[in-house]
C-alpha positions in Angstrom: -9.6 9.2 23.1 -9.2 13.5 23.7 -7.1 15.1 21.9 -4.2 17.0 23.0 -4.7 20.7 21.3 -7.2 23.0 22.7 -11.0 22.6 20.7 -13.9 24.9 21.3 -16.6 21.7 20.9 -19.6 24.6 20.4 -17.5 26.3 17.4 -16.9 22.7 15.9 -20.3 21.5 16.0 -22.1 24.4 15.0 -20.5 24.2 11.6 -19.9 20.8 11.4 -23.5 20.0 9.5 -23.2 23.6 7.0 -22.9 22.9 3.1 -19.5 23.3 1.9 -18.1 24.3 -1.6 -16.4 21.2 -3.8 -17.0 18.9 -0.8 -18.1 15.0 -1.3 -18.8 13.1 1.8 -19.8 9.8 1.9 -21.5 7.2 2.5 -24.5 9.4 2.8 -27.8 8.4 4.0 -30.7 9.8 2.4 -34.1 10.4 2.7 -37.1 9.0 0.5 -36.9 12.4 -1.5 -33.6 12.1 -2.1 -32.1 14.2 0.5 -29.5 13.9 2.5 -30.9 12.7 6.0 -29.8 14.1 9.1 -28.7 12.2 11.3 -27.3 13.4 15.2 -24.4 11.5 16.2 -26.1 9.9 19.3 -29.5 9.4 17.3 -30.9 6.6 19.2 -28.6 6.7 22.3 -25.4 7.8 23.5 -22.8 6.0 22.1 -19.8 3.4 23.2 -16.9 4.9 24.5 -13.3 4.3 22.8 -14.2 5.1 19.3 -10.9 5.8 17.6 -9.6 2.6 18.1 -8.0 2.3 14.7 -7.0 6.0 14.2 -6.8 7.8 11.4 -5.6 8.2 7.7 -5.6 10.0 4.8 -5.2 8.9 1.1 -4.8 9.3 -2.5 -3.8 13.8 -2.6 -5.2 15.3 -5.5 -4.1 19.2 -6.0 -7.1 20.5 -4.2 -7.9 17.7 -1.5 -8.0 14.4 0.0 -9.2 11.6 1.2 -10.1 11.5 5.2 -10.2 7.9 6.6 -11.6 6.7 10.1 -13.9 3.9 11.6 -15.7 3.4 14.4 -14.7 0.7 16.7 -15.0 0.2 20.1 -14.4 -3.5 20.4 -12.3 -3.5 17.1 -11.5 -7.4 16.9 -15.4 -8.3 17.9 -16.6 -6.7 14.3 -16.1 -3.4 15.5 -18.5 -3.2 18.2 -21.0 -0.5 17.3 -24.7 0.0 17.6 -26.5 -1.1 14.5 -27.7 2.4 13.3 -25.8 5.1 11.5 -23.9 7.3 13.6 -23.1 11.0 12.2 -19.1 11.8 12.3 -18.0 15.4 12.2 -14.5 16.7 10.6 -12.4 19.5 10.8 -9.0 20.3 8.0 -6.8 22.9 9.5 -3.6 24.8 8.2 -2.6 24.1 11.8 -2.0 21.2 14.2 -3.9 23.4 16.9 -6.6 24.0 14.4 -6.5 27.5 14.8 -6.8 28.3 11.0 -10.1 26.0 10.0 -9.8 25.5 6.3 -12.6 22.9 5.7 -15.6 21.0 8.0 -18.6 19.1 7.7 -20.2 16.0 8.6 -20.5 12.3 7.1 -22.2 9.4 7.8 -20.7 6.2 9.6 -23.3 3.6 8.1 -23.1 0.0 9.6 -23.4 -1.7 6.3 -19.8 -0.2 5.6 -18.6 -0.9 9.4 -19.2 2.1 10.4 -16.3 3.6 8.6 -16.2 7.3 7.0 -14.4 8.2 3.6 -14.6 11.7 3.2 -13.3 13.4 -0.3 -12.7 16.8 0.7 -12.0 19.4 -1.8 -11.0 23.3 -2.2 -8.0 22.8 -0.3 -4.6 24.6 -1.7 -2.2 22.6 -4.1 1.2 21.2 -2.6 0.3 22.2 0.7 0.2 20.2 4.7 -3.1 20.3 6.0 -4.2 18.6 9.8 -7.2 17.2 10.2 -9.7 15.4 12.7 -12.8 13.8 13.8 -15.7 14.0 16.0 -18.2 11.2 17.0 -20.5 11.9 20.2 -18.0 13.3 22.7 -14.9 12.2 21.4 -12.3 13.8 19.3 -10.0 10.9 17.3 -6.2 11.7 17.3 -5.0 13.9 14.8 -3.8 13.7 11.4 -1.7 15.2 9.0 -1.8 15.5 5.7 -0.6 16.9 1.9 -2.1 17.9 -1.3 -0.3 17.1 -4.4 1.1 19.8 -6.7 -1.2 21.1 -9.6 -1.5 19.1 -12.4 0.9 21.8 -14.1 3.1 22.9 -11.8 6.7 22.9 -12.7 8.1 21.0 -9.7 11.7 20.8 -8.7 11.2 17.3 -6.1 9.2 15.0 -4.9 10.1 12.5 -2.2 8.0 9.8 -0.9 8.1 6.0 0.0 7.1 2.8 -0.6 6.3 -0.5 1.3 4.9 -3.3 1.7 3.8 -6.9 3.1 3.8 -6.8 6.9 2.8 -9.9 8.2 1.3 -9.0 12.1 2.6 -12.3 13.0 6.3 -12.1 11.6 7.6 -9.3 13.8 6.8 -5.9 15.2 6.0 -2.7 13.1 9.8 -1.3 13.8 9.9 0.1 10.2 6.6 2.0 10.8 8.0 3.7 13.7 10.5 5.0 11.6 8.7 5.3 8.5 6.1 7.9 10.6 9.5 10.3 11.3 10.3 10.6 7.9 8.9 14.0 5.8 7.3 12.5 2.7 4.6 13.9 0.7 3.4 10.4 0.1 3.7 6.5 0.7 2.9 4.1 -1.7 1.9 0.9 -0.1 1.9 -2.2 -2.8 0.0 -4.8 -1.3 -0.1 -7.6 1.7 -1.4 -4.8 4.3 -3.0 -8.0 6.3 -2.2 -11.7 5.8 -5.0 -14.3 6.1 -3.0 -16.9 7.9 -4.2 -19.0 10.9 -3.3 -17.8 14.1 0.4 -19.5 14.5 1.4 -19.2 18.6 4.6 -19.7 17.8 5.3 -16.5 15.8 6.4 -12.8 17.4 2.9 -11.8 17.7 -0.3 -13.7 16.9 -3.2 -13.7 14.7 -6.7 -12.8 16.1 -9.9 -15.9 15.3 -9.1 -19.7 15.3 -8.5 -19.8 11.8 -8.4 -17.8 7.8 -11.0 -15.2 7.7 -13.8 -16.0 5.4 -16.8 -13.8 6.2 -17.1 -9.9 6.3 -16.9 -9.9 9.9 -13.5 -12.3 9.9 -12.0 -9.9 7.5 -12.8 -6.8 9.7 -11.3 -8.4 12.7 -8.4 -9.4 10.9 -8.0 -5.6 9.4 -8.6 -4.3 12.8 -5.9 -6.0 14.5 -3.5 -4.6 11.8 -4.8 -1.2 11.9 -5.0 -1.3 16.5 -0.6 -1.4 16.3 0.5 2.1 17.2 3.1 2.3 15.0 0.7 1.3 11.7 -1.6 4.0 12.9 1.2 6.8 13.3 2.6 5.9 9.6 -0.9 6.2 8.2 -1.2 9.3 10.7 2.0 11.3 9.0 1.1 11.8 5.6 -1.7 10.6 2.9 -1.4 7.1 1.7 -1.9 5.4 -2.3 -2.6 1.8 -1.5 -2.9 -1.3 -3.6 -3.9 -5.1 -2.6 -1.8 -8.4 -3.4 -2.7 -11.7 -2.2 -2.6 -12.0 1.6 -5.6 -9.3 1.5 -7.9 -12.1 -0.1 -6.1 -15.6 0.3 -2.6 -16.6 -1.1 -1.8 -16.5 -5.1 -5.4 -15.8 -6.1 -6.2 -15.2 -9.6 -9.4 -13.6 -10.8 -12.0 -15.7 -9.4 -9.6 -18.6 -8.6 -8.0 -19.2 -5.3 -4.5 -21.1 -4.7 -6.6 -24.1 -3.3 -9.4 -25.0 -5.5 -10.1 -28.8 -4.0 -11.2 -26.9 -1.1 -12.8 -23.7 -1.7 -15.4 -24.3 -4.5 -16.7 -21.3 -6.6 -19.3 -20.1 -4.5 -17.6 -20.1 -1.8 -14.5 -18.3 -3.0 -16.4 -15.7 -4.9 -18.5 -15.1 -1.3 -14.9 -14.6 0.1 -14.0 -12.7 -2.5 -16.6 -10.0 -1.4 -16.3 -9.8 2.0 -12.6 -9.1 1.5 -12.9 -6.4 -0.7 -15.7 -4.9 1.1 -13.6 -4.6 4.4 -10.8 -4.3 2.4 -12.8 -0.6 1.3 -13.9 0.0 4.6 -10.4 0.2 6.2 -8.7 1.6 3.7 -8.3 5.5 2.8 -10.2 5.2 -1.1 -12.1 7.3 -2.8 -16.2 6.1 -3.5 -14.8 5.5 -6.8 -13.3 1.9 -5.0 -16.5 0.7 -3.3 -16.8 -2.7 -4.3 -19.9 -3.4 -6.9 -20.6 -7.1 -6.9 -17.4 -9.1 -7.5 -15.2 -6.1 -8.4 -13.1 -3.1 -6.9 -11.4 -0.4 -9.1 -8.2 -0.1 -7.4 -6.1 0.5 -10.6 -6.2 5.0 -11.0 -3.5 7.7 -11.8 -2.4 10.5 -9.0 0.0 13.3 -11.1 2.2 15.4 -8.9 2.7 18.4 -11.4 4.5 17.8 -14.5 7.5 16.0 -12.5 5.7 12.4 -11.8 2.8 10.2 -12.4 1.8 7.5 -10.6 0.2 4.4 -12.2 -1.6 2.2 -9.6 -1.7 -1.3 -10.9 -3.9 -4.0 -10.0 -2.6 -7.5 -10.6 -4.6 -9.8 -9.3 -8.4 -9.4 -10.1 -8.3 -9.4 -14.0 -5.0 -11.9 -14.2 -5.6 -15.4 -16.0 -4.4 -18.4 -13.8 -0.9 -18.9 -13.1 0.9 -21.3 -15.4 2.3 -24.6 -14.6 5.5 -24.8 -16.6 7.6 -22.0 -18.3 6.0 -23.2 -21.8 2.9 -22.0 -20.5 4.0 -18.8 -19.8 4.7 -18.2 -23.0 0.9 -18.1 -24.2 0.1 -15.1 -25.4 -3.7 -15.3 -24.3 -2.3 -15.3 -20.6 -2.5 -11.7 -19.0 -1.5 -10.5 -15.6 -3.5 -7.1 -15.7 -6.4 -7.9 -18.1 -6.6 -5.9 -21.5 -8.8 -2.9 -20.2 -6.1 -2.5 -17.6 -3.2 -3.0 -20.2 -5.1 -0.1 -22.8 -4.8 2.2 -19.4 -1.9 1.8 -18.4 -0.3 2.2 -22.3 -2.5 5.1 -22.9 -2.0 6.9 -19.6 1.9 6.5 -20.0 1.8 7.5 -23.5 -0.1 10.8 -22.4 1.1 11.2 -19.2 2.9 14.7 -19.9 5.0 14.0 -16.8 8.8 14.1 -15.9 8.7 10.0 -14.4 6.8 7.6 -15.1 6.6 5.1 -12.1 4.5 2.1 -11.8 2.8 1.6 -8.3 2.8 -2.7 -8.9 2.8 -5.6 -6.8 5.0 -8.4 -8.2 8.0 -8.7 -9.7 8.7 -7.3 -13.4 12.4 -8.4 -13.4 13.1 -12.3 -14.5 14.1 -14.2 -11.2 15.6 -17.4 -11.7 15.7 -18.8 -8.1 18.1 -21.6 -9.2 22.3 -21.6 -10.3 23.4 -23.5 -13.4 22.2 -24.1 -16.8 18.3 -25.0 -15.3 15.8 -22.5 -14.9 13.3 -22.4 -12.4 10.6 -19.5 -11.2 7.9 -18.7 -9.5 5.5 -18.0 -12.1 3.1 -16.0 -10.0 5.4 -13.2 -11.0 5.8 -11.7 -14.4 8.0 -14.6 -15.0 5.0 -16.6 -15.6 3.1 -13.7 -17.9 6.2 -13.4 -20.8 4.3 -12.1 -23.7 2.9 -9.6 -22.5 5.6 -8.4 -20.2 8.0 -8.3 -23.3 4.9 -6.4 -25.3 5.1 -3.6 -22.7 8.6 -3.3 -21.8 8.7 -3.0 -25.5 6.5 0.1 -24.9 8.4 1.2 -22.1 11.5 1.1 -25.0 10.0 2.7 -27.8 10.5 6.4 -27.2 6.8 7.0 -26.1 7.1 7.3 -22.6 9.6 8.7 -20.5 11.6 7.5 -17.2 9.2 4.3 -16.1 10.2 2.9 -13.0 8.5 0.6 -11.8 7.9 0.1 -7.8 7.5 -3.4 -6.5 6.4 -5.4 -3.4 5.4 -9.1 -2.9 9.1 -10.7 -2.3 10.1 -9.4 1.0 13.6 -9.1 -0.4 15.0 -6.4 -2.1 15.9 -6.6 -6.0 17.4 -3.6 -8.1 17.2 -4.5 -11.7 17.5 -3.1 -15.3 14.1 -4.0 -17.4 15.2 -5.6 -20.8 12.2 -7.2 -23.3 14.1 -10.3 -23.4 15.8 -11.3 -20.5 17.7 -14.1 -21.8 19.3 -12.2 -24.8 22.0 -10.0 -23.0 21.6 -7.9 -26.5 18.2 -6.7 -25.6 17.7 -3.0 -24.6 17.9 -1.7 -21.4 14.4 -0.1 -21.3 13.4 1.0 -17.8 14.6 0.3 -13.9 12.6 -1.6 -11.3 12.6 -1.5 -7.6 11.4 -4.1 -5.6 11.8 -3.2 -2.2 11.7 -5.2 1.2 8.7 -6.1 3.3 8.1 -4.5 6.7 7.8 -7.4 8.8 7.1 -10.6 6.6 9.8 -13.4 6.8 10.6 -11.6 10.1 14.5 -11.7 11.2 16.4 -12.7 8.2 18.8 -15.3 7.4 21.0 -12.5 5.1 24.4 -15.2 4.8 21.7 -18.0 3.7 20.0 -15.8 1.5 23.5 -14.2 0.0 24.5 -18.1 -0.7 21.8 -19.0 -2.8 21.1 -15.6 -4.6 24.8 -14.7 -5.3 25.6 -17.3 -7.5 22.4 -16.7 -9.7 23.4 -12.6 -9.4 26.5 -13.8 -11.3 24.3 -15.0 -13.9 21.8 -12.0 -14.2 23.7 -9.2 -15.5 20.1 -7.6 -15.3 20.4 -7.7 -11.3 22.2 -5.0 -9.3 21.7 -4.9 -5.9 19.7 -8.1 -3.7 19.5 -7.7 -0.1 16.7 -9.9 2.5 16.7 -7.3 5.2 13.5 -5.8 6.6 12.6 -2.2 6.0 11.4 0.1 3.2 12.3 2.1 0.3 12.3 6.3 0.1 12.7 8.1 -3.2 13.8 11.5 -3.9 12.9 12.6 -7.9 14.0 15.7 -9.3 13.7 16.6 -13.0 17.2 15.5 -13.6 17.2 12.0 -11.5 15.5 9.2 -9.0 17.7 8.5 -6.0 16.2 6.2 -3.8 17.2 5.0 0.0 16.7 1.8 0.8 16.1 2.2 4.8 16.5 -0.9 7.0 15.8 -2.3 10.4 17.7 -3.9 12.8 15.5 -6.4 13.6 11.2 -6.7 13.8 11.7 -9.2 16.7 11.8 -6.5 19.2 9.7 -3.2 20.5 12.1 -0.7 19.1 15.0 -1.5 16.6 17.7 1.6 14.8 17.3 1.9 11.7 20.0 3.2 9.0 20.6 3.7 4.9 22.0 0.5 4.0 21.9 1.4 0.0 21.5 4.3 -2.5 20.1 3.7 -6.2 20.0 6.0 -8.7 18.2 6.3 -12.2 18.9 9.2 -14.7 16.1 10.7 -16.2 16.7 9.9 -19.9 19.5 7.0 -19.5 17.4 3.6 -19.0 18.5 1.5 -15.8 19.4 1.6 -12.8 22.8 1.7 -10.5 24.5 1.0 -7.3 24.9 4.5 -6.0 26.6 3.5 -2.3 26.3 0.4 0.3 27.5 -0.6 3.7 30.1 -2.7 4.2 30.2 -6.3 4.4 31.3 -5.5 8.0 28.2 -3.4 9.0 26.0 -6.3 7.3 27.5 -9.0 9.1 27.6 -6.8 12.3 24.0 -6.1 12.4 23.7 -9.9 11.5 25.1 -11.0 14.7 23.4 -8.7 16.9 19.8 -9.9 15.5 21.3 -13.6 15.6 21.9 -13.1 19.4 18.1 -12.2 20.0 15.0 -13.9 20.3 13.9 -16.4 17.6 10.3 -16.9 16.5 8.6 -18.9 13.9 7.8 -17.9 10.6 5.9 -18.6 7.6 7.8 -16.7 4.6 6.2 -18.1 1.5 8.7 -15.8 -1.0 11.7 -17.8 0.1 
């Protein structure tokens, strides 16, 4: 792929290899000494044409850099298609889209053990500032990408707006949102988990899954990403501005726990804990993280803090690897030895909250906080693979969240591919109990593709009338934008027509807002019945695919 803006290739490479300042690159290869080894990019050939199959990304700002994502892929959904040798990738950070004003360069090495993908952690840019950037591999230039520091740590800011999303199911419906998503100006998105699903190939859905059946080795996993990451739309989203991302379930196998999958009849220990690997390693290599992420034996450290000055912090929660098993029965989730986050990750979070210095507290998470009875009348029933099923220690720290030591948490929620507005109370069923926080769980992007918003409103409304703690459901596809100030949170819930075509509209179906200092959340503004029921018959006269929407 060329890129569209004029490039002077002899400028480019004869800086690309030169030291500089504050700049990690990695991985690196190195020499018997120690040193790093240089490597040409067409060291032992010329190389396959088509390179930038996936695009490009950024991740995780800091006040003085980024993270720079790309891999190498020429035949992206035969495991990617490269030479078996390390291939040298050059880089270029520019105040400019024409890359007229160079800021930063250098060089890093696409190794094959890491699918030839390139994580470069470049420093020494300025603070709260857009930056483009770009690639080089043998004679091709990738697309180009823009970027965005955060603010400095201390830095008195007046707003921050940004987005979050999550679980978009290749096979449920067309990227729609992500079209849309890419348009709007954000410093940030915060993507919560189910980037891929593991699901068989289903040729009866929109769109359908790459392989013959659930990925289970490295290379099944980095075909699977690679189809994700080959849809324009996805790539111009991750192209627009720096991404924090988190895993759920679908990026390993559905519901897992620690080293526990949903299915243990048929996927002994071994086996899972082999899967477990490969997942995360091409979970790493397709993802814009930090080194700090590369997966050491069983683990990845996905759970970190980004600070954007003194208004917000962002806790990035992992609640999946340390979790004990899901309970069977809402008796069992009331043992206090059962944990969703693991007690190293619990100390974290508290202390990190506690000393966060910041404006807004806001909890990058992947299930659902809120209690969620899915059934009307005097019986309970939930799925306990949400908080539901983890009650001590949910009421522990929403106790925390109540006592004074932390201010504004919000927490930010995916999983459900519905939307859910709710107050946070320690004790759910006592309508006494504190409002203590607000939680957001927002829509998916594609997964349970076209709703079925009048069956959905029939079975949730009646339960709504019995959860004073919810205010505001909704099924509809989209994703959530959030503008912070010092003084409140007002967040947009954005939604698609429909995922079940090329192109949809997309409109503001919903405002929330929280006040910083006054607990909870409210109903800002909403469309009308009549605009819902419009857009519901325009989807309902469309195409109809199926779908596996395990939330609902």
């Amino acid at each position: 792929m060329t890129s569209p803006y004029p490039f002077s290739r002899r400028r480019f490479v004869s800086a690309a290899g030169a030291a500089t300042a504050g700049l990690v690159v990695g991985p690196m290869l190195l020499t018997p000494d120690g040193a790093a080894a240089h490597i040409p990019s067409t060291a032992g050939g010329p190389l396959p044409t088509n390179l930038f199959t996936l695009g490009v990304a950024s991740g995780d700002p800091l006040p003085d850099g980024v993270v720079l994502w790309t891999r190498l892929a020429p035949q992206p959904l035969a495991g990617g298609g490269m030479p078996n040798r390390p291939v040298r990738v050059h880089w270029e950070v520019a105040e400019d889209s024409r890359f007229r004003r160079i800021r930063r360069r250098g060089a890093a090495t696409a190794h094959p053990d890491l699918g030839h993908s390139v994580h470069v952690e470049v420093s020494g840019l300025a603070p709260d500032r857009e930056y483009y950037y770009r690639f080089r591999a043998g004679q091709e230039i990738s697309p180009v990408g823009r970027t965005r520091t955060a603010p400095a740590d201390r830095a008195r800011s007046r707003h921050l707006r940004f987005a979050f999303a999550s679980c978009q199911d290749f096979q449920a419906g067309a990227y729609t949102a992500h079209r849309h998503l890419a348009g709007e100006d954000l410093a940030f998105v915060a993507f919560l988990g189910d980037y891929i699903y593991e699901g068989r190939p289903n040729t009866a859905a929109y769109r359908v899954h790459e392989g013959t059946d659930e990925p289970y080795s490295l290379v099944g996993y980095r075909n699977r990403h690679a189809q994700y990451k080959t849809d324009p739309d996805l790539q111009a989203s991750h192209a627009a501005f720096p991404w924090i991302v988190t895993f759920d379930d679908h990026e390993l196998d559905n519901n897992w726990a620690d080293e526990i999958p949903q299915d243990p009849a048929q996927q002994t220990p071994e086996a899972f804990r082999a899967r477990r690997k490969a997942a995360f390693q091409a979970y790493y290599e397709n993802m814009p993280l930090r080194r700090s992420a590369l997966p050491r034996g069983l683990d990845i450290r996905l759970y970190r803090r980004l600070r954007f000055g003194d208004l917000a912090s962002v806790h990035v929660l992992d609640t999946r690897q340390y979790r004990s098993d899901q309970p069977a029965t809402l008796a069992d989730a009331m043992n206090p030895e059962l944990s969703m986050t693991g007690p190293e990750q619990e100390r974290w979070l508290v202390h990190g909250m506690r000393s966060s210095g910041s404006r807004w507290n806001l909890l990058a998470n992947q299930v659902m906080w809120a209690s969620n009875d899915r059934q009307a009348g005097p019986e309970r029933t939930y799925d306990l693979d949400n908080w539901d099923g983890y009650r001590v220690q949910r009421r522990r720290l929403l106790e925390f969240f109540g006592s004074g030591q932390v201010d504004n948490p919000v927490v930010l929620t995916g999983d459900r591919h519905c939307t859910w507005v709710c107050d946070l109370r320690p004790d759910f069923d006592d309508p006494t109990s504190p409002v203590v926080g607000a939680e957001i769980t927002g829509t998916s992007i594609t997964s349970g593709g076209n709703p079925d918003t009048a069956g959905f409103h029939r079975t949730y409304d009646p339960i709504m009338a019995e959860s004073p703690h919810w205010k505001y459901i909704d099924n509809q596809r989209g994703y959530v934008v959030c503008d912070v100030t010092p003084e409140r949170m007002l967040s947009s819930l954005r939604l698609v027509d429909t995922v079940w075509a090329p192109t949809a509209t997309v409109r503001t179906a919903a405002e929330f807002v929280v006040l910083a200092g006054e607990p909870g959340i409210s109903v800002a503004s909403q469309e009308s019945p009549a605009v819902t029921a419009a857009t519901r018959s325009r989807v309902a006269a469309g195409p109809s695919y199926a779908v596996d929407n395990d939330q609902m």
